[in-house]
N, C-alpha and C positions, 0 to 999 in steps of 0.2 A: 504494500500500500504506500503511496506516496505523499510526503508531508504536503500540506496547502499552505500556500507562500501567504502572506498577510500583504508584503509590500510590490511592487511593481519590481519588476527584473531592471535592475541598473540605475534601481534609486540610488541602492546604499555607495554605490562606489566614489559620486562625487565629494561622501563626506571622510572618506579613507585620506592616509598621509600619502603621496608619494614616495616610492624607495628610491635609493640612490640610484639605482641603473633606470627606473623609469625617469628620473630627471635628465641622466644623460643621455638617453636616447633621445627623449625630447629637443634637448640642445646640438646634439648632432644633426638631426632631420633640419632645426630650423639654419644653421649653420653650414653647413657641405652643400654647396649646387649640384646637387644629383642629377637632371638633367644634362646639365651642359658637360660635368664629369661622365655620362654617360654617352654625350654624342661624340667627347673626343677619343674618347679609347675603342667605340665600337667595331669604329672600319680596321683595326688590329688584330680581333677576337676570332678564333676559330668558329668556322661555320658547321652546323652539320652536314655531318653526312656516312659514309660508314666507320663501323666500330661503337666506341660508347660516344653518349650526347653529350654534349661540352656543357656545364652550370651555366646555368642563364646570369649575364651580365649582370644585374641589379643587384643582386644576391650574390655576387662572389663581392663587388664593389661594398656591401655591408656588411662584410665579413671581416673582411678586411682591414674597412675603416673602423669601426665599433668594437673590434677586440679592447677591451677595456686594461 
């Protein structure tokens, strides 16, 4: 049987503290031009094609940068 929620799904969150890595991932996003870091390196990146699929740009680029 499943408990019955009283309050709306994602009330309670905006009254939570922020953690450390949620501050800093906030300040990296607003920070770092992800766009434009992503149109220059793009034309460099392996394409698919056979073998394994290369990680999608966006995602190796916050990998990368965001290692804390």
């Amino acid at each position: 049987m499943r408990q019955i929620r009283v309050t709306p799904p994602g009330s309670l969150e905006k009254y939570g503290r922020m953690s450390k890595r949620g501050r800093y991932l906030e300040t990296m996003e607003r920070i770092v031009p992800w766009g434009e870091l992503q149109a220059l390196i793009e034309p460099h990146c392996p394409r698919a094609g056979r073998g394994r699929q290369p990680v999608g740009l966006s995602m190796m680029l916050r990998v990368y940068f965001l290692q804390p």
